[in-house]
C-alpha positions in Angstrom: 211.2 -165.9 211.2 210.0 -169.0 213.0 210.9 -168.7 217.0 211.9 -172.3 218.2 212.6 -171.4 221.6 210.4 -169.9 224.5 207.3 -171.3 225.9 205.7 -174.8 225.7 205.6 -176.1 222.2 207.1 -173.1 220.5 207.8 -175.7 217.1 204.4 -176.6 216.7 202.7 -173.7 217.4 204.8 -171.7 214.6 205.1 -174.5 211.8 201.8 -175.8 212.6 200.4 -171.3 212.1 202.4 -170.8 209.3 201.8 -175.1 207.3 198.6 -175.8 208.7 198.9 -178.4 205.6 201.1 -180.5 206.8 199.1 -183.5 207.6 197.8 -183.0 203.9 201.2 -182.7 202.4 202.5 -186.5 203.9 198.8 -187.7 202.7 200.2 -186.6 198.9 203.8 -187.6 199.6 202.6 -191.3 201.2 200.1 -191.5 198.2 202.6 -191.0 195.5 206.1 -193.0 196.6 204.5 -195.2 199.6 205.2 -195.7 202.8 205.2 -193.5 206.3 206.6 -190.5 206.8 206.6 -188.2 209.7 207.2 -184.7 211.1 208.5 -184.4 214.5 209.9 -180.6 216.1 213.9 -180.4 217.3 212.9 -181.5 220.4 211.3 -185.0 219.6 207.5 -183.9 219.9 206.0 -185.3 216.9 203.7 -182.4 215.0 202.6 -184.5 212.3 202.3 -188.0 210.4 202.8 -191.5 211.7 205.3 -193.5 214.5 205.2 -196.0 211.9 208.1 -193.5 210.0 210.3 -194.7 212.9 212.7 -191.7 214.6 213.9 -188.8 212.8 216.9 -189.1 210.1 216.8 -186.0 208.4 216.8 -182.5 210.0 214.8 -179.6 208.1 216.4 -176.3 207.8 215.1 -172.8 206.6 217.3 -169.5 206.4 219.8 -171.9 208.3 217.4 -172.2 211.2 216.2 -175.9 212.4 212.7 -175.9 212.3 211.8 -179.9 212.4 213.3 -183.4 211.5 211.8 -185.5 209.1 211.4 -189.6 209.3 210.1 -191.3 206.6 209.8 -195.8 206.0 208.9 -197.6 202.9 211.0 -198.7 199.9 211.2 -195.4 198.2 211.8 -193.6 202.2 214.8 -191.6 200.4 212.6 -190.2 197.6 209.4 -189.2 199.9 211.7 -187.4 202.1 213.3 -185.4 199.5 210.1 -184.2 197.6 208.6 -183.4 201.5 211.5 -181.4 202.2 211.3 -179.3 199.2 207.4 -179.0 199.2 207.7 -177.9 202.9 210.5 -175.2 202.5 208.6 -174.0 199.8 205.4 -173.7 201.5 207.8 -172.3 204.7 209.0 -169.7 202.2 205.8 -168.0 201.2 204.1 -168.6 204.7 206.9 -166.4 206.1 206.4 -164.2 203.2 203.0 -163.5 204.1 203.7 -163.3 207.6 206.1 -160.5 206.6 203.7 -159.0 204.3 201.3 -158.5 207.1 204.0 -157.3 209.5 204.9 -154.4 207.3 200.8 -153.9 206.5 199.8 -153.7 210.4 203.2 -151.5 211.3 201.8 -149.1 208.4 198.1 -149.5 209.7 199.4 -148.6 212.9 201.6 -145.8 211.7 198.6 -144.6 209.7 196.2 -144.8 212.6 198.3 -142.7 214.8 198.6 -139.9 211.9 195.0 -139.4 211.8 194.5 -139.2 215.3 197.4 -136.5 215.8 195.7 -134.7 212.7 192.0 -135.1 214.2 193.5 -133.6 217.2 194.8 -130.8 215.2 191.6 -130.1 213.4 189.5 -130.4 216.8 191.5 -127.8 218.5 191.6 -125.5 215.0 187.8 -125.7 215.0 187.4 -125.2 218.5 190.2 -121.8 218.0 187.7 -120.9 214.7 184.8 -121.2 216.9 186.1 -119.0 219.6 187.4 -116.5 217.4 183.8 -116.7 215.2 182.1 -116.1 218.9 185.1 -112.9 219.6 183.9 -111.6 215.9 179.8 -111.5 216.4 180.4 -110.1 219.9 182.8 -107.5 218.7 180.4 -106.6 215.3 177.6 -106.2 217.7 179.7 -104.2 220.7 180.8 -101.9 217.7 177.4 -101.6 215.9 175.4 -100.4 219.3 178.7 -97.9 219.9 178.2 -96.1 216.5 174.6 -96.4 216.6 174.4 -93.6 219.6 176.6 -90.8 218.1 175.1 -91.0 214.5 171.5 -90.8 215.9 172.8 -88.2 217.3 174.2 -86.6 214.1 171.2 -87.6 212.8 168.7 -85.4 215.6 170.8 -82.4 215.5 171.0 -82.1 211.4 167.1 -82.9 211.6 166.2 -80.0 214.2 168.7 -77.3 212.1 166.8 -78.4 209.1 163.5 -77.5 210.9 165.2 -74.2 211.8 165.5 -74.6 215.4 168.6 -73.6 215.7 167.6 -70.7 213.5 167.0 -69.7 209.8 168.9 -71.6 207.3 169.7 -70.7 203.4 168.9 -72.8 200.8 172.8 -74.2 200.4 172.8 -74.6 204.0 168.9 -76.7 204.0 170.9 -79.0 200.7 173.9 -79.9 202.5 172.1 -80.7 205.7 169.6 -83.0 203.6 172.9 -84.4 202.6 174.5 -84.9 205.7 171.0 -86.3 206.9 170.5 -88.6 203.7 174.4 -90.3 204.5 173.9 -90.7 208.1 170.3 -92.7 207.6 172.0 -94.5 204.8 175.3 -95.1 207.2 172.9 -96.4 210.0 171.1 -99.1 208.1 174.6 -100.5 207.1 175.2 -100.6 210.8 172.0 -101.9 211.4 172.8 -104.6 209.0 175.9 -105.0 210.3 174.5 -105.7 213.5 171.8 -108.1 212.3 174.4 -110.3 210.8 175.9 -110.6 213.8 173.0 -111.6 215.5 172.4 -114.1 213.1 175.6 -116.0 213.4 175.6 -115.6 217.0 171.8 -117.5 217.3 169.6 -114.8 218.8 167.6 -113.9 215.9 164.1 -113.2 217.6 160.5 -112.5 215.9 158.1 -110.1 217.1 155.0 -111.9 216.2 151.9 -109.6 214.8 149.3 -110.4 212.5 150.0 -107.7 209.5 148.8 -107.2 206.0 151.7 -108.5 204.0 150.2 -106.0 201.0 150.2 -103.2 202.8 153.8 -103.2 204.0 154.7 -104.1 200.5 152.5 -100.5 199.5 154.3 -98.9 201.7 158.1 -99.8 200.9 157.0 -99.6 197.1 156.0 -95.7 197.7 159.6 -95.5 199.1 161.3 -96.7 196.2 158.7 -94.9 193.6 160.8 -91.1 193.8 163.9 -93.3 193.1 162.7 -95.2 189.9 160.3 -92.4 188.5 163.8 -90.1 188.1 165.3 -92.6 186.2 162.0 -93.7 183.9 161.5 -97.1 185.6 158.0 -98.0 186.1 157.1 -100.1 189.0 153.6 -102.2 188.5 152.0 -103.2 191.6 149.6 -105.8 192.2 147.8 -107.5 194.9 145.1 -109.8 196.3 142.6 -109.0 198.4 143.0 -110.7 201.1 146.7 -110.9 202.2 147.1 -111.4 206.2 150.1 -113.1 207.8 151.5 -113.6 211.3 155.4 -111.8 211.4 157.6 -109.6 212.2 157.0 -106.4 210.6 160.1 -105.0 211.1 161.9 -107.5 209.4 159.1 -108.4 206.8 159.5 -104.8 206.3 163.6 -105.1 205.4 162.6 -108.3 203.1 160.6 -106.3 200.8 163.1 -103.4 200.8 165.3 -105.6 199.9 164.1 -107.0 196.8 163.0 -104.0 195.8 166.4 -102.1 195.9 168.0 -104.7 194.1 165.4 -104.6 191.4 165.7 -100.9 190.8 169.3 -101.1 191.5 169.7 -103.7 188.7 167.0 -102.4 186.0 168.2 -100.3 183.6 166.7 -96.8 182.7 163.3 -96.9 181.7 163.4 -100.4 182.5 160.2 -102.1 184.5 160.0 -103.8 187.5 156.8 -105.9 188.5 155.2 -106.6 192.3 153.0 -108.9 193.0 151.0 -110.2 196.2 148.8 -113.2 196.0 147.8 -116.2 197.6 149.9 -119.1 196.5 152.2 -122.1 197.8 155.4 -122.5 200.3 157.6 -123.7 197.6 157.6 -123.8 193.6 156.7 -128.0 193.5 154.5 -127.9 196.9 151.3 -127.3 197.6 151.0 -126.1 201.4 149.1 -122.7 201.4 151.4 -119.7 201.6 151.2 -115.7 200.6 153.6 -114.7 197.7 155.7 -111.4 197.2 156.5 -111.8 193.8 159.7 -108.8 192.7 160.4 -109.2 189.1 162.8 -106.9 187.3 163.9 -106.7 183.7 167.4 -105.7 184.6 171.0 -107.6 184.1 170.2 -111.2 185.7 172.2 -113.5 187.5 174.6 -116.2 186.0 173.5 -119.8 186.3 176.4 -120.6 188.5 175.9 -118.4 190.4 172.5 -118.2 191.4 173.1 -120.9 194.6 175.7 -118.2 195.7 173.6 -114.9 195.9 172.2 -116.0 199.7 175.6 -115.8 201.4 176.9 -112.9 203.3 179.0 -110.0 201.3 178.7 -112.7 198.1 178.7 -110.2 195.1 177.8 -111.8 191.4 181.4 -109.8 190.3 183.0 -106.9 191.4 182.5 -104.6 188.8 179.0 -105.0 189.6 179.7 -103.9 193.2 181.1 -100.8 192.0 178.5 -100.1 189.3 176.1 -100.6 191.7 177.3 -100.5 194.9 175.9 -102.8 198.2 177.4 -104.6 200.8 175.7 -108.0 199.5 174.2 -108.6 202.8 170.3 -107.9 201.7 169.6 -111.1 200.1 170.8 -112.7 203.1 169.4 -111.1 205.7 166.0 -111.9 203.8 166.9 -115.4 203.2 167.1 -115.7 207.3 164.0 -113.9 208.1 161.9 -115.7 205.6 163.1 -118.8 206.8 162.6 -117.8 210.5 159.2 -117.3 209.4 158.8 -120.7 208.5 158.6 -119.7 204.5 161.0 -119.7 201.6 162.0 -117.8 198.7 163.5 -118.7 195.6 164.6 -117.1 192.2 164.1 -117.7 188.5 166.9 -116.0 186.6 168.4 -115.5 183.1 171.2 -113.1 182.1 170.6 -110.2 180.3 166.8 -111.1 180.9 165.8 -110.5 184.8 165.4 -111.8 187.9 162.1 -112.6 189.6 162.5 -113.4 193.3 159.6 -115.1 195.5 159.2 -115.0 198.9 156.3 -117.4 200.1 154.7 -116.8 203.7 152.7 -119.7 205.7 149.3 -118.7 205.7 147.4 -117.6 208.7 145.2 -120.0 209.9 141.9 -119.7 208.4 142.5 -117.2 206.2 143.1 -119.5 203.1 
């Protein structure tokens, strides 16, 4: 509603914000019935037309509030009046409408403005909680993993020695369930191991022992690991390589990148099924054409869904849980590799069909000057 009281020229102010047409609407009025006519607010200060109108005769009302009085001369003074009246309420009515309309529009923006920032609050103080309590998880994972490292290397060098009979002579039964015991607690301390990698990952203190190394020859080596394994199921494993293969890494954990793939091409080949390695000069990316050194794992085992080939490189991500029981893992090995390749400065990538295979590549920079 219009305010005709307060400060200084209150009338004008508000009809003159809400009908800046006045002035055009007498032009139209005048034009069509002659004459003056004039506009003046209820306190005698004129806000539009002519002192030729003469003084004020009619008073203007809206919602039973006087808002101006109207003077109008000329033969057909009546008339103008009338249709200036009812133009201007009309006019009145929908600039108040509007006025309204915005009200309600900058109360709701206001309303809504003051939601999100109470909800941004709450999602800044959740992240910040989540953040704390990832930072509480990595410490505690990596706390834990360096507590049951010493006992089961431990468990480890005692079942080692009484296999080599230094306690004393031991039967055959006795030699098979120490092998056992020994082939668990090396299996339970890489998942440890692993364990703790992950957690050094997330907390941002992954370093690289930097060596020049023959990428073929640690690929050799981890394929004569894996060679008893796939021989006693019939799978063959074809291993090929350049002649020149030297990069600068970490051996350690070039070494667990190679393991890696391999286990999970044996893992997933079926009997007498064939599983191909390859090392050869070749580029950091399948499109680019920087230098790099490939290991090439291909297997003809189950494959990986389409969909889900963009989800295989996050941590404990299994393609479906009755392959994790088939086939057991932790489905932390592709993840791990992912982060050391890429700490390397190289990449790796699959091509995948199901029912057909997997081939993974893993492309190292080049050493300088050996391309």
């Amino acid at each position: 509603m219009i305010d005709v009281t307060g400060s200084a020229d209150p009338d004008r102010i508000e009809l003159g914000r809400l009908v800046p047409e006045l002035d055009e609407l007498i032009e139209a009025v005048t034009r069509a019935f002659g004459g003056t006519l004039a506009v003046y607010d209820p306190r005698g200060q004129r806000l539009a037309g002519t002192e030729a109108a003469g003084p004020p005769t009619r008073a203007f009302e809206h919602d039973g509030l006087r808002l101006a009085d109207l003077a109008s001369d000329g033969p057909r003074a009546a008339e103008a009046m009338e249709l200036f009246a009812n133009a201007l309420s009309l006019l009145v009515h929908h600039a108040n409408a509007r006025e309204l309309a915005a009200t309600t529009h900058e109360a709701a923006m206001r309303l809504t403005f003051a939601e999100l920032t109470e909800h941004n609050l709450r999602l800044t103080r959740a992240v910040s909680r989540l953040e704390e309590l990832d930072r509480l998880k990595s410490n505690f994972l990596a706390t834990m993993s360096h507590e049951l490292r010493t006992p089961l290397t431990s468990v480890i060098g005692y079942a080692e020695m009484m296999v080599e009979g230094i306690a004393g002579p031991v039967t055959q039964d006795q030699r098979d369930y120490l092998n056992t015991i020994l082939n668990k607690a090396v299996q339970l301390l890489g998942l440890i191991t692993t364990v703790l990698d992950v957690a050094s990952l997330e907390s941002g203190q992954l370093a690289l022992e930097r060596t020049q190394l023959s990428l073929a020859d640690v690929v050799a080596s981890e394929v004569a690991t894996f060679q008893g394994q796939a021989v006693r199921r019939g799978i063959s494993i074809e291993f090929a390589v350049s002649e020149s293969s030297h990069i600068v890494g970490d051996r350690r954990k070039i070494r667990q990148v190679v393991s890696s793939l391999l286990s999970n091409a044996v893992k997933f080949t079926p009997d007498r099924g064939k599983v191909g390695v390859t090392v050869k000069p070749g580029t950091l990316s399948p499109t680019g054409d920087d230098p790099a050194m490939q290991l090439v794992v291909s297997d003809s085992g189950i494959g990986i869904p389409v969909a889900e080939v963009a989800k295989i490189f996050e941590p404990f991500f299994q393609v479906d849980s009755s392959s994790t029981r088939a086939f057991g893992g932790t489905g932390l090995g592709l993840t791990l590799a992912k982060a050391y390749v890429e700490a390397h400065g190289g990449r790796i990538w699959v091509d995948t069909q199901p029912g057909h295979g997997s081939t993974f590549t893993v492309a190292f920079p080049m050493e300088r000057g050996s391309a």
